[in-house]
Every structure is written in C-alpha cells, then in structure tokens.
TORDONU-369924 format. One record per residue (C-alpha): x, y, z. Coordinates in pm, whole numbers. Layout:
BEGIN
- x:y:z
- X:Y:Z
...
END
This chain:
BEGIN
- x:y:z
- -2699:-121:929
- -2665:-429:1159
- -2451:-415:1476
- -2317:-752:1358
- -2223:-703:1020
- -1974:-497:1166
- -1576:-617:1130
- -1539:-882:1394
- -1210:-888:1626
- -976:-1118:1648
- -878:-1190:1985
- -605:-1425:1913
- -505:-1535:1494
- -155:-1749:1512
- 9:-2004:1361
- 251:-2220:1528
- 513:-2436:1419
- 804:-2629:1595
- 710:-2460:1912
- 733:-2096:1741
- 423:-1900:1694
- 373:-1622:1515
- 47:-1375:1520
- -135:-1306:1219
- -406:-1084:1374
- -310:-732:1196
- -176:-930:905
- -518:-1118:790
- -704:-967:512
- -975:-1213:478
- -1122:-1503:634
- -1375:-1777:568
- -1509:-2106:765
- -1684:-2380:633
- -1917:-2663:765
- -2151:-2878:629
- -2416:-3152:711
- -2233:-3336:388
- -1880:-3292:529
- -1719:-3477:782
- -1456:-3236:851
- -1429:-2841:896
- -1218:-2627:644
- -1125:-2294:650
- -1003:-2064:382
- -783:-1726:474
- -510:-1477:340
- -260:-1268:501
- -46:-985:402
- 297:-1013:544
- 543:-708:501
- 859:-875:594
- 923:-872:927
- 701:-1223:1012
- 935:-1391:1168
- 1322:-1470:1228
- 1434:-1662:959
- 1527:-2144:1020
- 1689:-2149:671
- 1865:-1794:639
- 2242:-1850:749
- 2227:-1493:826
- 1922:-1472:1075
- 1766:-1219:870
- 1402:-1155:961
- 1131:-1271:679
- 793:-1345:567
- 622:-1621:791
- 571:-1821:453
- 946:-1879:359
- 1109:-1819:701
- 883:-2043:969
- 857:-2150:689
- 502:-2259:589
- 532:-2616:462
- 170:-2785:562
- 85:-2960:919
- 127:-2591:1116
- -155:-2522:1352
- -388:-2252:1328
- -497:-2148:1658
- -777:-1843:1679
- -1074:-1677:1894
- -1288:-1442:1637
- -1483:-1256:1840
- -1849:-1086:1608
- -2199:-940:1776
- -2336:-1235:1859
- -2101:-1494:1920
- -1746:-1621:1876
- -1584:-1906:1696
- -1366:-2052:1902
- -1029:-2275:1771
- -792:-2246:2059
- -834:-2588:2194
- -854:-2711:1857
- -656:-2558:1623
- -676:-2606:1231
- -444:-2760:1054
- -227:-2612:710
- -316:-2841:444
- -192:-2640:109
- -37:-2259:132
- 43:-2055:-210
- 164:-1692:-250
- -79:-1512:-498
- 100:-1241:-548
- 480:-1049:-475
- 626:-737:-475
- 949:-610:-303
- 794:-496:-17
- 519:-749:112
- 352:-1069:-48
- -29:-1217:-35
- -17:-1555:130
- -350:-1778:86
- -399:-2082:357
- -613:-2410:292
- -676:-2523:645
- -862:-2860:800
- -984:-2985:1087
- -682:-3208:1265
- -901:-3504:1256
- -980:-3439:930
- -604:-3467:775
- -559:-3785:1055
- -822:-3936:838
- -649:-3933:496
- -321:-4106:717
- -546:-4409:831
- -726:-4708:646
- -918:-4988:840
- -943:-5365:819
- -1084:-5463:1117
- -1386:-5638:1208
- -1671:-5444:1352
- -2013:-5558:1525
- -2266:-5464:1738
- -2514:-5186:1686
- -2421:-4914:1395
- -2386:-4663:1692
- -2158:-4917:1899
- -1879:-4903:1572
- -1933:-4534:1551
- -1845:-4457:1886
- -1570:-4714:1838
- -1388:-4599:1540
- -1400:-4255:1677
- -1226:-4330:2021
- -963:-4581:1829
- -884:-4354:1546
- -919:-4000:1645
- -867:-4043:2020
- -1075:-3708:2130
- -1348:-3677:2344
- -1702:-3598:2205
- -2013:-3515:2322
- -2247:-3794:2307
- -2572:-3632:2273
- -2437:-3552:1916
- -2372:-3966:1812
- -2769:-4066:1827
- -2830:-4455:1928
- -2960:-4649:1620
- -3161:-4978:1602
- -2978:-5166:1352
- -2703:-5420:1406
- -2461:-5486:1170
- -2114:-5683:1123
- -1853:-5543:864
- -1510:-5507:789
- -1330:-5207:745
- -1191:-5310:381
- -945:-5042:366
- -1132:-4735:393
- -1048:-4444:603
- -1212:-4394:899
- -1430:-4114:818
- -1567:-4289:452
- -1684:-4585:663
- -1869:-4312:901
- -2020:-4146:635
- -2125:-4513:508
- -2298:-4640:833
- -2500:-4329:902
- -2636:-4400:533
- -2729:-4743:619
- -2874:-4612:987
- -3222:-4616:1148
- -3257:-4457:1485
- -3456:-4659:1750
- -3766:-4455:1708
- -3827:-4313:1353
- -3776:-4373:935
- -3393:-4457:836
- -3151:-4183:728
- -2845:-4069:947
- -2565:-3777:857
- -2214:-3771:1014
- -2079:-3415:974
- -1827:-3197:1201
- -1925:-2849:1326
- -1728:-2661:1512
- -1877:-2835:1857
- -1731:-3186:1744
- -1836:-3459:1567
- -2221:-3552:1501
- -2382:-3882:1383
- -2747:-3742:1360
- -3090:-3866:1189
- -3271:-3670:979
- -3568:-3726:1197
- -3397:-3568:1542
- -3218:-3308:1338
- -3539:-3178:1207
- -3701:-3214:1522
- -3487:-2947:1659
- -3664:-2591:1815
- -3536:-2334:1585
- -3185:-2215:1669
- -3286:-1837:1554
- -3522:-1647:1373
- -3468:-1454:1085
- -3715:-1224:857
- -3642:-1094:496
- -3853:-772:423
- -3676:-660:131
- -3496:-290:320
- -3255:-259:631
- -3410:-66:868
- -3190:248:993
- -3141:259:1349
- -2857:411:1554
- -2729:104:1659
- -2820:-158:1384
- -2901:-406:1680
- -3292:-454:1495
- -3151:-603:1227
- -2935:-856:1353
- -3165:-1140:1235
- -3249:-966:900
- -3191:-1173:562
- -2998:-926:404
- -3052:-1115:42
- -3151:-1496:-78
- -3226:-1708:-391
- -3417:-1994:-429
- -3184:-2229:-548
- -3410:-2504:-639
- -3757:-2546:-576
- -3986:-2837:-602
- -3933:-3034:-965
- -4230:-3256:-1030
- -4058:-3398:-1376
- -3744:-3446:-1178
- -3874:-3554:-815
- -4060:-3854:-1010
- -3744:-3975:-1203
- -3546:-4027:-876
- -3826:-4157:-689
- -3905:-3910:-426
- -4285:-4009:-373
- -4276:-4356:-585
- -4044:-4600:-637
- -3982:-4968:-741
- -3689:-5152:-602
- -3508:-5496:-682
- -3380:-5634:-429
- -3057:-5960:-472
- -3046:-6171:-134
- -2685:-6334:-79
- -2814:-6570:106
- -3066:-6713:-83
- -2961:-6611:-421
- -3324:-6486:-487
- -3484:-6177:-642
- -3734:-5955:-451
- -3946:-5677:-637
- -4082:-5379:-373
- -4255:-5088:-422
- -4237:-4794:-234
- -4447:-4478:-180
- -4465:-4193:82
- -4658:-4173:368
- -4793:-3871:414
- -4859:-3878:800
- -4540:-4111:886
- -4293:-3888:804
- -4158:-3607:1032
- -4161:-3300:823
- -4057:-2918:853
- -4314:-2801:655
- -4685:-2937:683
- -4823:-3209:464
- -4610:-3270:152
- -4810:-3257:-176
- -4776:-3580:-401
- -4836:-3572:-729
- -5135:-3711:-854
- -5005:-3995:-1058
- -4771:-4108:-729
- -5083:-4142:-544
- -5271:-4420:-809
- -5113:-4718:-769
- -4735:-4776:-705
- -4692:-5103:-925
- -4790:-4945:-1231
- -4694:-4564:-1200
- -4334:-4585:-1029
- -4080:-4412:-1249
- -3754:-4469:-1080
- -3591:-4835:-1059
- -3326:-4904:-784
- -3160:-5259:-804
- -2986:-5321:-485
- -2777:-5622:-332
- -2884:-5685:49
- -2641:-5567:294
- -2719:-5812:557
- -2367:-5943:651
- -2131:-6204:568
- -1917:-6168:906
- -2113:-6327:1160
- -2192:-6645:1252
- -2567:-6724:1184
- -2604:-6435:1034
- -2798:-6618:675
- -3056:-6676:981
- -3160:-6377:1119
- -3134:-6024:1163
- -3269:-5714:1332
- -3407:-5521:1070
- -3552:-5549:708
- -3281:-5413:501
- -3478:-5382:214
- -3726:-5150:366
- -3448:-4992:543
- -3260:-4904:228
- -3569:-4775:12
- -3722:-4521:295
- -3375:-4383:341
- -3357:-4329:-35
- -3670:-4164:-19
- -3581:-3962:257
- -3278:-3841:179
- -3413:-3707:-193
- -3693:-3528:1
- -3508:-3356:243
- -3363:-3175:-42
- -3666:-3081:-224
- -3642:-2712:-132
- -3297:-2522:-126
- -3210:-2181:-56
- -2915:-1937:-48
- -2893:-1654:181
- -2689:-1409:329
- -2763:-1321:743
- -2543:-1086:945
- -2261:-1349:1091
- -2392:-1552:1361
- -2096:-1775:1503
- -2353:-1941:1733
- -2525:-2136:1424
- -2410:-2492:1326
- -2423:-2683:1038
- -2778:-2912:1106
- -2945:-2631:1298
- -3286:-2549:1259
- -3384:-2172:1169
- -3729:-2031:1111
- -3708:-1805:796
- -4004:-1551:751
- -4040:-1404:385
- -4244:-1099:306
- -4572:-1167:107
- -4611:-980:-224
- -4975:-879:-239
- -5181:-626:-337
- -5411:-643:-70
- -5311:-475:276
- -5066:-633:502
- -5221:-587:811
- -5386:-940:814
- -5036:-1081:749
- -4699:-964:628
- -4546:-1271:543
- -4591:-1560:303
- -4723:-1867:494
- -4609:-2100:198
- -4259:-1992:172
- -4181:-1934:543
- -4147:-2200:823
- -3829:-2394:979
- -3542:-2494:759
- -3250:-2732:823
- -2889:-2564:774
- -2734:-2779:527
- -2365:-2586:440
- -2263:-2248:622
- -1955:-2007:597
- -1892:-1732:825
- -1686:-1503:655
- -1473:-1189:810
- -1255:-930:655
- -1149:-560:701
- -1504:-465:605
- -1788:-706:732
- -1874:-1020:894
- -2147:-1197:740
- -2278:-1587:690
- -2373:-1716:403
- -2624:-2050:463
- -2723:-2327:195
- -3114:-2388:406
- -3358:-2675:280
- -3617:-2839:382
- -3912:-3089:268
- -4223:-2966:207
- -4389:-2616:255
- -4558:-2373:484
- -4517:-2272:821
- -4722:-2499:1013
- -4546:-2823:1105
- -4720:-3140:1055
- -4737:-3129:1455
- -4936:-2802:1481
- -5098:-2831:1125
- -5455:-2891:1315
END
C-alpha cells in the first residue's frame, strides 16, 4: 500500500461566519477539490456530519445549542478556511478561504444530520456580481493584468499571466470579468510561438498560459502503471504508482478530419473592407511544439489542402472597431491567428486519459507529468518494460484531490498531442 493513500489530516477545517467560526475537522466525512485548465475558478465539494452541538444557536430565542447548518446558520457567502495536510504535500486555503455557494441537508434523523457544501473560489462568486463596459487597449496581456487588478483586487504572481504579441481594442459589452478572460486567451498568441492561450485558477492563483509554455514545462512528477502494488512496509515505493486508468479517447481519424485537426478551409468576412477571403490550413509537422514526437497525419491531409479539407470554418475578422486607424493597420494577421489556434486547441486534445495516483497536493491543473505504461509482450522485458508509444509527458487538464475517513487519492483527466516518449526536441 502507498504511504500517501493513507487518510490525510486536517490541520485546520472551519467555517466562519459574522466573525464566529466553527471547526469542522472531526465532523467532515468527505472531501473533494477541483481545478481545471477549462475553469477559471476552483470548486470544492464536501459533507459533514453534525450531531447537534455545532454551534450556539442566532435565531433560537432560547440559546439552545444546534447544528452549524440551521444555527450559524449556513445561508451561502461563509468562508471555508482549511490546511489538509497528505504524504506529499498540503493544500493550503487559509489565506484564501472558499466561499459557500449552495448547502443542502441529505439526510435527518433525531440525533445528527448529513450536511453537503458547494464551495468556490472568492473571486470566482465576485465574478458572477460584476459585468464590464469599459474600453480596453493595449496588448491582450496589458487588459489581462488590468481587469484582474480592477476587478478582483489580489495580488498574483506574474510568471503565471504570459506576455502575448497581439494588440487589441475592445469593449467589455457586459460580460463578467472572467468570460472576457477566458475570451482573450482564445484570441492570444504569445511573443514567441503558434496562438492558443488558457486562463484557469489553481490553487497558486490565477494563470493566463499558452499552450506552447505550458507544454514546455519539465515534468512536475513521474508516475509508472505496472498493473500490481508492490508490498512494502512502508508503502513509500509506490507513491508515484498509477493505481488504475482508462483511455478515454484516443486518436479518431473519421472524427479528427471532420473538425479539422490536420486540414482545414476557412472563410474569412473583413469589416473593413466588406470582402471575402478563402484560406486553407494544414499542420506543420516540425512547427509545432509537441509532447509526444512527430504527429502522424493522415494520408489524405497530407495531398493537397484545397481539395481534401473536410472541415469549413466561416469566421468574421476580429480586428477592432474601437480605435482610431484601426481599418489601417494592425499587429497581427487575425486570420492566421484564428485558424492555428483552432487547430491547436483540437490537437491538444487528441489523446485523453483518466487515472487514479495516490493524492499529490503538490500537482496543479496545467502541470506536466511523465506517465510510464507497462508493455504487454510476449517477448522478455529486460530490453524494455514499458510501452514507448503510450508513455511520454502529458498535460494535466482537470484534477480532484479527494480525502475521506479512508484514503486520499487524485483523480487526473491527462492529454496530450501526439505519441511516444521522445519529444520532438530529443526525437534525433
């Protein structure tokens, strides 16, 4: 057994409301916390058992001790403060606490009740309070780093928000803060490399990444998958063991060709000049930073591109209407801008995976990990136990580390581009 699947400890589990705070550490039954690169907020899912004596009653005329849920009483907006402490790492709220955004009891008896807790990221619930009109301009990464000092006022680290090339007037419009975010890193090149940003939230803050310095990453850890646990005294030798996975989708050729992963034809509708422009777009092989090494095309993406595209995109040019002189000149081609970060985006999500790893608090949403799976072969293993196809570095895409009485484990959603272990950097 691993030394981290072990029951983590809670070294502080409260919730606090109108300067009252109440622990919850011997009262939790389960716990589970979400990120994703597709999220731009945190979320975390838990249940306590309370047995009546939670807290002093604010609505009992009597004073009468109760449950935390109908004495604090829990109404949505407390703060969830906590330190989980597991083998190899903590996840650490107390500077940050969660936010209550939906509480129901799932079940009653006369002597205790299950309470179940929908919590957020604070920034996260600030967004749904907020819409913006303003006028923005500058580089992409100029309005990112504005929008997050006006509208969430917290510090972040900046080697998470990566500088992009592109600059671009808009308006706000009425969106929330964290929709126009998620907006701009899709329209996002960085100054060196092909377009296609993600803005997510991890535990460590906000990030507004490309794809191309996200995958660029040295792996974060390294975990193996040889089909048995090895029994040791301590369990520390399999603390980087895939204890199961799935391949949850692996290369379509039928469906990679209808949404245009290697070839695609684009229409493009200038405001400005109130013209049409046809494009067509295919991979290139040796341009692309990739996890894997060379990605293989299909033979009919490879003839030629004006005559054996599937996939049709009809786009309107998002060059600007805000600025004067704009119609003149800009930095960038937003056409090819728009159809490589189609085509990256479909890529990166050629290969998925789900698997279950002892937990590991120190892994983040966008991480890289290098995943080793065992060959199945006939022939002796001696000349190499794992598959060189299947194995190599993968980008996190969703995690949950999840706790209860029992075990602490993480469940990861990994993917990645193209196969085999060697990188396109080390292929030779």
């Amino acid at each position: 057994m691993s030394s981290a699947i072990r029951p983590a400890k809670y070294e502080k589990l409260s919730i606090i409301k109108n300067n009252t705070e109440v622990r919850l550490e011997g009262k939790t039954s389960s716990f589970q916390y979400y990120e994703s690169v597709l999220s731009p907020f945190v979320t975390v899912k838990m249940s306590y058992v309370d047995t009546g004596n939670g807290t002093i009653s604010n609505t009992d005329r009597q004073g009468r001790v109760g449950t935390i849920y109908n004495s604090l009483p829990i109404e949505g907006e407390e703060q969830i403060s906590f330190l989980i402490q597991s083998k190899l790492g903590e996840l650490n709220f107390l500077q940050n606490p969660l936010l209550v955004n939906g509480s129901s009891n799932s079940g009653q008896d006369s002597t205790k009740e299950t309470i179940f807790l929908d919590l957020i990221s604070k920034e996260g619930l600030i967004n749904f309070g907020k819409t913006l009109n303003k006028k923005y301009s500058g580089t992409i990464y100029e309005s990112v780093n504005k929008i997050l000092k006006d509208e969430f006022g917290i510090p972040f680290n900046s080697k998470n928000i990566e500088k992009t090339k592109r600059n671009y007037t808009f308006i706000g419009g009425g969106r929330t803060p964290l929709d126009i975010l998620i907006d701009l890193a899709s329209k996002s090149s960085p100054e060196q490399g092909k377009p296609g940003f993600f803005f997510f939230q991890t535990q460590d803050g906000f990030n507004f990444r490309s794809i191309d310095s996200l995958i660029s990453q040295d792996p974060k850890a390294v975990y193996k998958y040889t089909g048995a646990i090895r029994s040791t005294l301590n369990g520390e030798d399999n603390n980087f063991k895939i204890m199961q996975f799935s391949v949850g989708k692996n290369r379509n050729l039928i469906n990679s060709l209808k949404t245009g992963v290697y070839v695609s034809r684009h229409i493009f509708f200038d405001p400005r000049t109130f013209k049409y422009t046809e494009k067509y777009f295919n991979i290139e092989n040796g341009t692309i930073t990739k996890l894997g090494s060379n990605i293989s095309i299909p033979s009919s993406a490879k003839q030629n591109v004006s005559s054996n595209y599937v996939r049709t995109f009809q786009h309107i040019l998002d060059v600007g209407f805000y600025e004067q002189g704009i119609g003149k000149k800009y930095d960038d081609d937003p056409a090819l801008q728009v159809a490589e970060a189609t085509m990256r985006y479909n890529l990166l999500f050629e290969h998925v995976i789900t698997m279950t790893v002892p937990c590991n608090p120190n892994l983040r949403a966008g991480d890289i990990i290098e995943c080793y799976f065992e060959k199945i072969t006939t022939d002796s293993k001696n000349q190499g136990f794992f598959d060189e196809n299947q194995s190599g570095k993968y980008l996190i895409l969703h995690l949950c580390h999840y706790f209860d009485t029992k075990v602490s484990i993480t469940s990861l959603t990994i993917v990645r581009d193209s196969y085999g272990i060697y990188t396109n950097k080390n292929a030779d």
